[in-house]
TORTOR-756938 format. One record per residue (C-alpha): x, y, z; residue in three letters; residue number from 0. Coordinates in nm, 4 decimals, decimal comma. Layout:
! residues N
[node [X; Y; Z]; ALA; NUM];
...
! end
This chain:
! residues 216
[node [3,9865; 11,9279; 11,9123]; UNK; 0];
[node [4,3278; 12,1468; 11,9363]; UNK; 1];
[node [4,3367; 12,4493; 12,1057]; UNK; 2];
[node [4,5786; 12,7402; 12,1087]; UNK; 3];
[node [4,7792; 12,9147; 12,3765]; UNK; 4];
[node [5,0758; 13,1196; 12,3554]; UNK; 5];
[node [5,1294; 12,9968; 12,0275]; UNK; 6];
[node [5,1331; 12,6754; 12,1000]; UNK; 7];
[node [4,8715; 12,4160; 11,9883]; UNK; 8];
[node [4,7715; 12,1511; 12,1987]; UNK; 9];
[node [4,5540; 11,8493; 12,2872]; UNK; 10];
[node [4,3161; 11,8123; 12,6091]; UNK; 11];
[node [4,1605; 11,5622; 12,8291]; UNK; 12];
[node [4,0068; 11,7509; 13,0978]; UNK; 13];
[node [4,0073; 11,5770; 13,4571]; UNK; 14];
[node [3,7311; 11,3196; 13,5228]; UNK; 15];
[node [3,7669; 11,3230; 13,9197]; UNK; 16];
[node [3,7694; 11,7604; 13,9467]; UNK; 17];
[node [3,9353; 11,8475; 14,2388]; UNK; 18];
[node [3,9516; 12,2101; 14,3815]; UNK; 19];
[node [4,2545; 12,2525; 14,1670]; UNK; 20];
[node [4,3855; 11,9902; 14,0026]; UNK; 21];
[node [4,7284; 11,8425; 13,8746]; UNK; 22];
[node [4,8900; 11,9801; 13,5409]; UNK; 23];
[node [5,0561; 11,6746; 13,2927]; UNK; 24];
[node [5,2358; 11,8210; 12,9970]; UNK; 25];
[node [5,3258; 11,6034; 12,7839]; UNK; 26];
[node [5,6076; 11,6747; 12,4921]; UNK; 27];
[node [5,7323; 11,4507; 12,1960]; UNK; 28];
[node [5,9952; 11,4296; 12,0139]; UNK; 29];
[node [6,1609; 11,5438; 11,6966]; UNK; 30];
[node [5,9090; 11,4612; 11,4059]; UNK; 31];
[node [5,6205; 11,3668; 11,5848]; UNK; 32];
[node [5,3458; 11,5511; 11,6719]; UNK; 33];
[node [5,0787; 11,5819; 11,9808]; UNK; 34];
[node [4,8854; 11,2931; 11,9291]; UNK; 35];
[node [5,1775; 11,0076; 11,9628]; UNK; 36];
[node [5,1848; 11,0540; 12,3678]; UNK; 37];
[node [4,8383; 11,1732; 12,4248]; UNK; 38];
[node [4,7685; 10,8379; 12,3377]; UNK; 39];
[node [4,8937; 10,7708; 12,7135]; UNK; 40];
[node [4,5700; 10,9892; 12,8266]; UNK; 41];
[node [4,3443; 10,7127; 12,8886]; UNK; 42];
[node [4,5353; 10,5407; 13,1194]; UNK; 43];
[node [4,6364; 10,8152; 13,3019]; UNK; 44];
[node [4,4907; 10,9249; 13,6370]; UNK; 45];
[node [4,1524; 11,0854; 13,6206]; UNK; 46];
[node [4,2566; 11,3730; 13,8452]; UNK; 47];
[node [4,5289; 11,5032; 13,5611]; UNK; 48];
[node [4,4579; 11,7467; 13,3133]; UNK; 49];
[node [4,6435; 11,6295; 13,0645]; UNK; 50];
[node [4,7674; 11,8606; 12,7856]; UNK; 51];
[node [4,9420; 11,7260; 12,4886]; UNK; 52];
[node [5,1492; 12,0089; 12,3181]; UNK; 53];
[node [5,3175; 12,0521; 11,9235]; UNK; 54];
[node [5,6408; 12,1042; 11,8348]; UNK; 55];
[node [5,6247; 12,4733; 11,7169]; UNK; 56];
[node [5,8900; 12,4150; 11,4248]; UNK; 57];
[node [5,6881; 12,2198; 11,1305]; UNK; 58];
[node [5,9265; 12,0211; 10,9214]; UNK; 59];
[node [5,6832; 11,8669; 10,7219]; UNK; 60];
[node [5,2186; 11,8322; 10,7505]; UNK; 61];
[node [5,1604; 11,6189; 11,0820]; UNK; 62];
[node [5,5508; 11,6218; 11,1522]; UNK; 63];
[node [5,6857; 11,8481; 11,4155]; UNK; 64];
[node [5,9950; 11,9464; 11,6179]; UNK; 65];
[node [6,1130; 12,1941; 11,9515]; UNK; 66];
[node [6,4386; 12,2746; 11,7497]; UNK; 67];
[node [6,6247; 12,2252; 11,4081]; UNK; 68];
[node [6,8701; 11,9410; 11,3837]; UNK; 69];
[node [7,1119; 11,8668; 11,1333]; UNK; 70];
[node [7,1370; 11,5265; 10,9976]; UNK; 71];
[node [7,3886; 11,5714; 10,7871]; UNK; 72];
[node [7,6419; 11,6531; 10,9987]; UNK; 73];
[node [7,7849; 11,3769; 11,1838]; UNK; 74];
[node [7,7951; 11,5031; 11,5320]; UNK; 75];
[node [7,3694; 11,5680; 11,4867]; UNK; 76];
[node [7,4107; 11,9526; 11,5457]; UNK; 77];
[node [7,1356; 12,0825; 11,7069]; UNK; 78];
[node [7,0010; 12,4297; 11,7250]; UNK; 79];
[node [7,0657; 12,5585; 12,0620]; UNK; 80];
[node [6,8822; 12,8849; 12,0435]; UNK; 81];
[node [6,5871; 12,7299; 11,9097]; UNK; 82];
[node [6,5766; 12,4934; 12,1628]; UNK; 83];
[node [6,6360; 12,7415; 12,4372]; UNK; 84];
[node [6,3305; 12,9479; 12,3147]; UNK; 85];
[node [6,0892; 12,6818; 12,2953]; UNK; 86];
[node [6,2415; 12,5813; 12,6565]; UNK; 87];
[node [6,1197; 12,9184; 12,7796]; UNK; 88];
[node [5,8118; 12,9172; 12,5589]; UNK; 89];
[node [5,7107; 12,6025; 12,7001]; UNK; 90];
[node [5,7511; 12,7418; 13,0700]; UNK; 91];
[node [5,5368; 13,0745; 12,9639]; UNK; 92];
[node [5,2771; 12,8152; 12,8553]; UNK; 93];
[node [5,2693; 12,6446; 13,1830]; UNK; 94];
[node [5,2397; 12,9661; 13,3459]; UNK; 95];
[node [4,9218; 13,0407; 13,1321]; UNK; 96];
[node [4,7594; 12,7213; 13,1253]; UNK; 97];
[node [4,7224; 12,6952; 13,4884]; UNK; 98];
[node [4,5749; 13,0765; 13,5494]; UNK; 99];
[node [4,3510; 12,9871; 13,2195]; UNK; 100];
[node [4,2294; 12,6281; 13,4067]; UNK; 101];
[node [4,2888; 12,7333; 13,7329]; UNK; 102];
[node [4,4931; 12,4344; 13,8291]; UNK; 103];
[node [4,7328; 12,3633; 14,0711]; UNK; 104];
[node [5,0715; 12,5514; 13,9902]; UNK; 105];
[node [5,2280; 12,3211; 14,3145]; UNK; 106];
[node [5,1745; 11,9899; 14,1692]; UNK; 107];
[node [5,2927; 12,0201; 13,7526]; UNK; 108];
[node [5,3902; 11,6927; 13,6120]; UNK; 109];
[node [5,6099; 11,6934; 13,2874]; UNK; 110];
[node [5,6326; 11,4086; 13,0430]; UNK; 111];
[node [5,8618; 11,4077; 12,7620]; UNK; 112];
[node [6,0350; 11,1937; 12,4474]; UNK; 113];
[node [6,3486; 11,2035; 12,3088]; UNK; 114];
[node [6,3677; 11,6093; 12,2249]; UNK; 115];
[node [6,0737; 11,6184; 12,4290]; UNK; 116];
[node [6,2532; 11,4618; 12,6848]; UNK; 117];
[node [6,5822; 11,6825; 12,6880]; UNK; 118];
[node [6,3285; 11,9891; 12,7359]; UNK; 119];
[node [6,2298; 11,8338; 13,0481]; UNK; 120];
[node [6,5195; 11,8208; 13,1671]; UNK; 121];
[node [6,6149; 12,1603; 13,1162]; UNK; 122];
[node [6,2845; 12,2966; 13,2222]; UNK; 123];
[node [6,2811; 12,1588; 13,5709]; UNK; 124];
[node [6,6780; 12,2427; 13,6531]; UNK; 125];
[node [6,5925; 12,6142; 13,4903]; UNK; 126];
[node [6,2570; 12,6333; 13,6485]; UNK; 127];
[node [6,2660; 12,4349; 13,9277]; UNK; 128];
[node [5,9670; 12,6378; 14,1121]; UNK; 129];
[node [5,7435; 12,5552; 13,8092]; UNK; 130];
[node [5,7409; 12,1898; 13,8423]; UNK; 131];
[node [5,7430; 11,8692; 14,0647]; UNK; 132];
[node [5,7394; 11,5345; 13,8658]; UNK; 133];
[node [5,9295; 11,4525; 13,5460]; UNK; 134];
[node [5,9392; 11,1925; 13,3217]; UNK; 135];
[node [6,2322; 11,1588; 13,0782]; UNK; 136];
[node [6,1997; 10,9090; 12,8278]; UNK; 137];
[node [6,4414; 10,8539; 12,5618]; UNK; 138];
[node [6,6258; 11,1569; 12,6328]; UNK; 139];
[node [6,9427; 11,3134; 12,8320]; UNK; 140];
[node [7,0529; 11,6172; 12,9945]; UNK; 141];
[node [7,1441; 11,8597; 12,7099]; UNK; 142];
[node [7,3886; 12,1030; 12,9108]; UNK; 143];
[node [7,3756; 12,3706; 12,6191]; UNK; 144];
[node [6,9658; 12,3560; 12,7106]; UNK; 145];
[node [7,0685; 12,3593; 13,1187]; UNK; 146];
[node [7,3032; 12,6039; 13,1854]; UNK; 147];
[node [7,5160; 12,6479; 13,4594]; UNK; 148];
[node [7,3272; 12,4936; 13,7725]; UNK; 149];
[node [7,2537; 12,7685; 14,0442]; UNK; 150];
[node [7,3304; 12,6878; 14,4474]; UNK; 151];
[node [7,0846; 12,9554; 14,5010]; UNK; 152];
[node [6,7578; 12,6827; 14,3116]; UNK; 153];
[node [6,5883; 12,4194; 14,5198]; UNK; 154];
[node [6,6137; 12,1194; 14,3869]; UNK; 155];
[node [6,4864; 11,9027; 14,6854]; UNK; 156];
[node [6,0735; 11,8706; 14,5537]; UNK; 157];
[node [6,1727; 11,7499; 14,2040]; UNK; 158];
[node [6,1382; 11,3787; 14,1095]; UNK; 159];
[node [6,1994; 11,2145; 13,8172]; UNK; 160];
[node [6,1064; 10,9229; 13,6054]; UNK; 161];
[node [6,4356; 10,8286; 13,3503]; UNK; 162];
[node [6,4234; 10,5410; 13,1387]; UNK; 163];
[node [6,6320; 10,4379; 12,8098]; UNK; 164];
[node [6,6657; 10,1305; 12,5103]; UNK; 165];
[node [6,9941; 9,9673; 12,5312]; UNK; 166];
[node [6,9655; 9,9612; 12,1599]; UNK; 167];
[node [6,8843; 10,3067; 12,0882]; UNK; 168];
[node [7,0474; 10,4123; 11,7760]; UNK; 169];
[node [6,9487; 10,7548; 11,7792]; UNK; 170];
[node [7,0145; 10,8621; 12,1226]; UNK; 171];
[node [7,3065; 10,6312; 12,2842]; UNK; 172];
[node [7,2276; 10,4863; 12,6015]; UNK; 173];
[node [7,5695; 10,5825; 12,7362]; UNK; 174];
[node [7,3946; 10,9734; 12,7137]; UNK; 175];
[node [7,0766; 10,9104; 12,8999]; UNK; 176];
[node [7,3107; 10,7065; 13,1987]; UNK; 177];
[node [7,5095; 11,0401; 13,2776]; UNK; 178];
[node [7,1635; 11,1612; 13,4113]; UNK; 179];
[node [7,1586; 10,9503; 13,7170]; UNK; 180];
[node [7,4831; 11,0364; 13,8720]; UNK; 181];
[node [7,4417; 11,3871; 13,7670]; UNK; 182];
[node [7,0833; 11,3957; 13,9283]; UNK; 183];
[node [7,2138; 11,2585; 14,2657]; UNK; 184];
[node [7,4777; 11,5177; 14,2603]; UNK; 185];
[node [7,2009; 11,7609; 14,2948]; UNK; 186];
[node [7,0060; 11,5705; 14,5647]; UNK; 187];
[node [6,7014; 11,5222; 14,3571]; UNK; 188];
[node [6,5207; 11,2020; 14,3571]; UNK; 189];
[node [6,5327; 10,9536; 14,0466]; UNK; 190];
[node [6,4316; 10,6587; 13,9651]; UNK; 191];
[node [6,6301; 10,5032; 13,6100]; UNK; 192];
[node [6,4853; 10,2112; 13,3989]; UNK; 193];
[node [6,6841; 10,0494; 13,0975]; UNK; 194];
[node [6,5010; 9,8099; 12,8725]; UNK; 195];
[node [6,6080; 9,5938; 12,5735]; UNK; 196];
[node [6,4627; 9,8218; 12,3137]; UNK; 197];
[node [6,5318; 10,0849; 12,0508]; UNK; 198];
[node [6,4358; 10,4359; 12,0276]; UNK; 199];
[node [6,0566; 10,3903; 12,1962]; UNK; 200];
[node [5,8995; 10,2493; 12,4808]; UNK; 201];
[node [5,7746; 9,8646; 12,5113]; UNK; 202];
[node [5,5556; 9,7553; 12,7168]; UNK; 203];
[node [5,7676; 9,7140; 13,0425]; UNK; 204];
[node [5,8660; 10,0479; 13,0063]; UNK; 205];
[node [5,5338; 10,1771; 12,9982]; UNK; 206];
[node [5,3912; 9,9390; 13,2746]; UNK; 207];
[node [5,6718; 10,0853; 13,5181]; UNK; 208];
[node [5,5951; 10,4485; 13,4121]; UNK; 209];
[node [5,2567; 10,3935; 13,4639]; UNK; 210];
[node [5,3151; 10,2249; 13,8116]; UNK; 211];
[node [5,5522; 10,5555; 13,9375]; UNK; 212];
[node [5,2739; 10,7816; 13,8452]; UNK; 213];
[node [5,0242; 10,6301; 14,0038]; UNK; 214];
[node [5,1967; 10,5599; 14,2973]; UNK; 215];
! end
């Protein structure tokens, strides 16, 4: 059943194992998806997650959804940056809310994302460092018009991430997502980078390792 906060619809799978206060996964897809394509990871996730699966607050068409505007028809795939800045900072109010509203555990937020879903994450946890721990980039890069200048003055040194990539990806170039591993251990946050032999999605391998990191 979706629910609403802050504007923003969502999916939920309450924890099965409920802990005094338990671990926040947000999960985020990408441009022209909606909340259901990686809530379908929620049964193989840990039972101590609540998992919430949130939608694109731009509709572009019934069931199809995006975080910000892109243009196809220009060449260089021109993206709207203030969109994508406020639904960077929307997302991060909804975090804020979600774990007062299910009293969870604002230490331990886990943040999964796709392709634009995936670029969000990245710019939420190097804007907001304080507001989350694990993140999981798949398909994705870090979008510096989304990032900002990175501040001495944020601590970087909790954060982990989960990258991984297609060699074949024809819609975001694998040569984008590899500029986040050097760039990561510039800021002395851990990583962990997979490439696989795919497109734009995630095979099996891919989602075998993912699942392996977060259960670890």
């Amino acid at each position: 059943m979706m629910k609403e906060l802050k504007g923003i619809s969502y999916l939920e799978r309450k924890p099965g194992i409920q802990l005094e206060k338990n671990p926040l996964l947000l999960l985020i897809h990408g441009y022209g998806s909606n909340e259901a394509d990686l809530f379908s990871f929620a049964e193989d996730l840990p039972p101590e997650f609540h998992v919430i699966s949130v939608r694109g607050i731009h509709t572009l068409t019934p069931g199809m959804y995006a975080w910000y505007e892109i243009d196809f028809i220009n060449m260089e795939k021109f993206t709207n940056v203030p969109q994508g800045i406020a639904s960077r900072n929307k997302l991060v109010e909804f975090i804020d809310e979600i774990t007062v509203q299910e009293n969870l555990d604002k230490e331990n937020v886990w943040i999964c994302g796709f392709s634009q879903g995936a670029i969000l994450s990245y710019a939420i946890a190097l804007n907001f460092p304080e507001k989350v721990k694990n993140v999981i980039c798949l398909s994705g890069y870090p979008e510096m018009d989304f990032i900002g200048e990175i501040s001495s003055e944020k601590d970087y040194s909790h954060l982990d991430f989960f990258v991984s990539h297609g060699t074949d990806d024809a819609v975001i170039p694998v040569e984008w997502a590899r500029k986040a591993q050097p760039f990561l251990d510039q800021l002395g946050i851990k990583n962990l980078y997979h490439e696989y032999r795919s497109g734009h999605g995630i095979v099996p391998q891919n989602y075998w390792d993912l699942m392996t990191w977060l259960k670890k």
